[in-house]
C-alpha positions in Angstrom: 9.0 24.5 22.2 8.1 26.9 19.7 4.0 27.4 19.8 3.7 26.2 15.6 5.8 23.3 15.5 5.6 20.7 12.1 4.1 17.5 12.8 3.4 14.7 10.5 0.5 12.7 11.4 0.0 9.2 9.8 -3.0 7.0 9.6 -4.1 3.8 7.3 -7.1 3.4 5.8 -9.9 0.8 5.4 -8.3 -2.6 4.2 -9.7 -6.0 4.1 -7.6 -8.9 5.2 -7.5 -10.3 2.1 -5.8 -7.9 0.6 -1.9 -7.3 0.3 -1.4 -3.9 1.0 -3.3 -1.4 2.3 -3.0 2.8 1.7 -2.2 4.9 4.5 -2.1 8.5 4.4 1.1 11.3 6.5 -0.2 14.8 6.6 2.1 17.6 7.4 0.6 20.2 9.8 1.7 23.2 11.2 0.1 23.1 14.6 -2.5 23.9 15.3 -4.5 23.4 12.2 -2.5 24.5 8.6 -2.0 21.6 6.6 1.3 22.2 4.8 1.3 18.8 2.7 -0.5 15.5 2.2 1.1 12.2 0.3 -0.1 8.6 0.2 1.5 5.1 0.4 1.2 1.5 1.0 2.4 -1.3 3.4 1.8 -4.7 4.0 -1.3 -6.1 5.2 0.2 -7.9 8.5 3.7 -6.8 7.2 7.0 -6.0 8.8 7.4 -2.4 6.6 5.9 -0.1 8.0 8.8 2.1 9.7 10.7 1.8 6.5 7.4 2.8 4.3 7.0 5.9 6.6 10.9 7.3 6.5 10.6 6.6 2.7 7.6 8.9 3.1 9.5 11.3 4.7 12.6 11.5 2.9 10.5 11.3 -0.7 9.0 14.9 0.4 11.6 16.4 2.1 9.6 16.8 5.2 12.9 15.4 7.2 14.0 19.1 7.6 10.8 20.2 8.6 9.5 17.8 10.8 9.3 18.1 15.0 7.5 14.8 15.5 5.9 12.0 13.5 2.7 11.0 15.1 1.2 7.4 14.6 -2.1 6.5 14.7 -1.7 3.0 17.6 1.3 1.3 17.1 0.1 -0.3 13.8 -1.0 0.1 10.5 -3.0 -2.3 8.3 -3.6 -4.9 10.9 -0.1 -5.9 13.0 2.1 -4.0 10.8 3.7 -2.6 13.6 5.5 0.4 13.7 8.8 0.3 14.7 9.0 3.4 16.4 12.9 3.2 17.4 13.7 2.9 13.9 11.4 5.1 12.2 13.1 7.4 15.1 16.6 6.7 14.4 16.0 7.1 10.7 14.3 10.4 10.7 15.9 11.9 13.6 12.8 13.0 15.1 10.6 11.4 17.7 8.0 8.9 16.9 4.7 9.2 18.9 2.2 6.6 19.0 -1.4 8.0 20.2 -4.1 5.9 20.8 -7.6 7.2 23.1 -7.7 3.1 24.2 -5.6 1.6 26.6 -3.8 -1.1 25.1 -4.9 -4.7 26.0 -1.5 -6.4 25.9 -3.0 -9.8 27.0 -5.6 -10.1 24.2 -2.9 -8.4 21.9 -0.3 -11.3 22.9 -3.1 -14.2 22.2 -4.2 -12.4 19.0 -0.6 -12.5 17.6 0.0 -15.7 18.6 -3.4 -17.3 16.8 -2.1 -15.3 13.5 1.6 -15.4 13.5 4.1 -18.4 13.5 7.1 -16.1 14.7 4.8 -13.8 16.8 7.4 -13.0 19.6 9.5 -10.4 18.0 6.4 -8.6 17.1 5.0 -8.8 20.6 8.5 -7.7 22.0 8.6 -5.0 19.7 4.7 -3.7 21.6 6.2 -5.0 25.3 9.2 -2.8 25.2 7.3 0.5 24.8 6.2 1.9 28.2 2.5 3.1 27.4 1.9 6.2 29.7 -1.5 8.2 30.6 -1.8 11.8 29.3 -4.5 14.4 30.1 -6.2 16.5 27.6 -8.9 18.9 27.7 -11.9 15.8 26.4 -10.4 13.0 28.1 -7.2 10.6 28.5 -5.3 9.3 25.4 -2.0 7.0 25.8 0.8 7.0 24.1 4.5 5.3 23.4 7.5 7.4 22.5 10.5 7.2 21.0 13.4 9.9 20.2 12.0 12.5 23.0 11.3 12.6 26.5 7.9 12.4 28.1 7.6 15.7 28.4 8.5 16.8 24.9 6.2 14.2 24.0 3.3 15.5 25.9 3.6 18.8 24.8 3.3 17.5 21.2 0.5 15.1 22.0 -1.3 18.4 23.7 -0.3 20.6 21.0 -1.7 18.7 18.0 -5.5 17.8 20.0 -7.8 20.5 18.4 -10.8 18.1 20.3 -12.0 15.3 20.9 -9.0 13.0 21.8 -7.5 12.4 17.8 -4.1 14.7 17.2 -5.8 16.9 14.1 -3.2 15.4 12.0 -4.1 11.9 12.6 -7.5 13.3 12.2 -7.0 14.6 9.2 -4.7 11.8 7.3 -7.4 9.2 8.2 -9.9 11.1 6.3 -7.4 10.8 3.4 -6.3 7.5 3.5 -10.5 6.8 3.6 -10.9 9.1 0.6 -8.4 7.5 -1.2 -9.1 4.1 -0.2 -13.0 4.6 -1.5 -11.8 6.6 -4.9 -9.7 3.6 -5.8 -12.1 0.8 -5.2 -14.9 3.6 -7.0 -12.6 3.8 -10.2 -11.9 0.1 -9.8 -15.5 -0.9 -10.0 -14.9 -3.1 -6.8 -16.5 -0.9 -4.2 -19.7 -2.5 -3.1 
């Protein structure tokens, strides 16, 4: 794998559950560090869009070219918007990482979908499907899901993108986005707090 590969790294920001959407952020890196490009949408609040939200992402900037991997920050945004990462995969045609530094509770995950969801089971089986492994990086352990590589391309991507700390720099970087954005709207709005 070529040492400066192009990754997109996505991340939502703050939302309340009372809201209908919420802004999440994809920044375009060049690892290690050079931010190439930055954009900002929306999905649903507990939705079902989030893998076509993200490829519309990708295909509005042209990054589809460009891109080696599209790493997720877990494997939702905005609450259980889950990300379908074999879709967003297929549709790209590049893999989808999920990166998380928590291992998964599947259990309380299961119990929290069924307490908020009618039709919870195609969500959960969408999470239970995913084989979650264990990868080692110089500050710790982070866990991921993976869809369009193997899990050794995968790894090297993970390892490539961790600057430190256990947060790939450009998840790092599209949270802090997604935040900005999130508090700049609410600030124009007059609804911030």
């Amino acid at each position: 794998m070529k040492p400066h590969i192009r990754v997109l790294g996505i991340d939502d920001g703050p939302f309340t559950f009372d809201e209908e959407r919420a802004l999440f952020s994809g920044v375009l890196m060049r690892l290690p560090n050079y931010i190439e490009g930055a954009s900002l949408s929306s999905v649903g609040v507990d939705g079902e869009d989030s893998a076509e939200k993200i490829t519309e992402m990708v295909e509005g900037e042209r990054w589809n070219g460009m891109l080696h991997a599209i790493l997720i920050d877990g494997a939702a945004l905005a609450g259980f918007n889950i990300v379908d990462i074999d879709a967003l995969s297929d549709r790209t045609g590049v893999p989808a990482i999920t990166v998380t530094s928590e291992r998964p509770d599947m259990e309380s995950i299961k119990q929290a979908l069924k307490a908020h969801f009618k039709e919870w089971q195609g969500r959960y089986e969408m999470l239970e499907r995913r084989e979650i492994h264990e990868i080692g990086v110089p500050e710790g352990i982070v866990y991921i899901s993976f869809s369009g590589t193997d899990l050794k391309g995968a790894k090297e991507i993970v390892r490539k993108s961790i600057i430190r700390g256990l947060t790939p720099e450009p998840i790092r970087v599209a949270h802090i986005i997604a935040r900005a954005a999130k508090h700049n709207t609410e600030e124009r709005d007059g609804t911030q707090a």
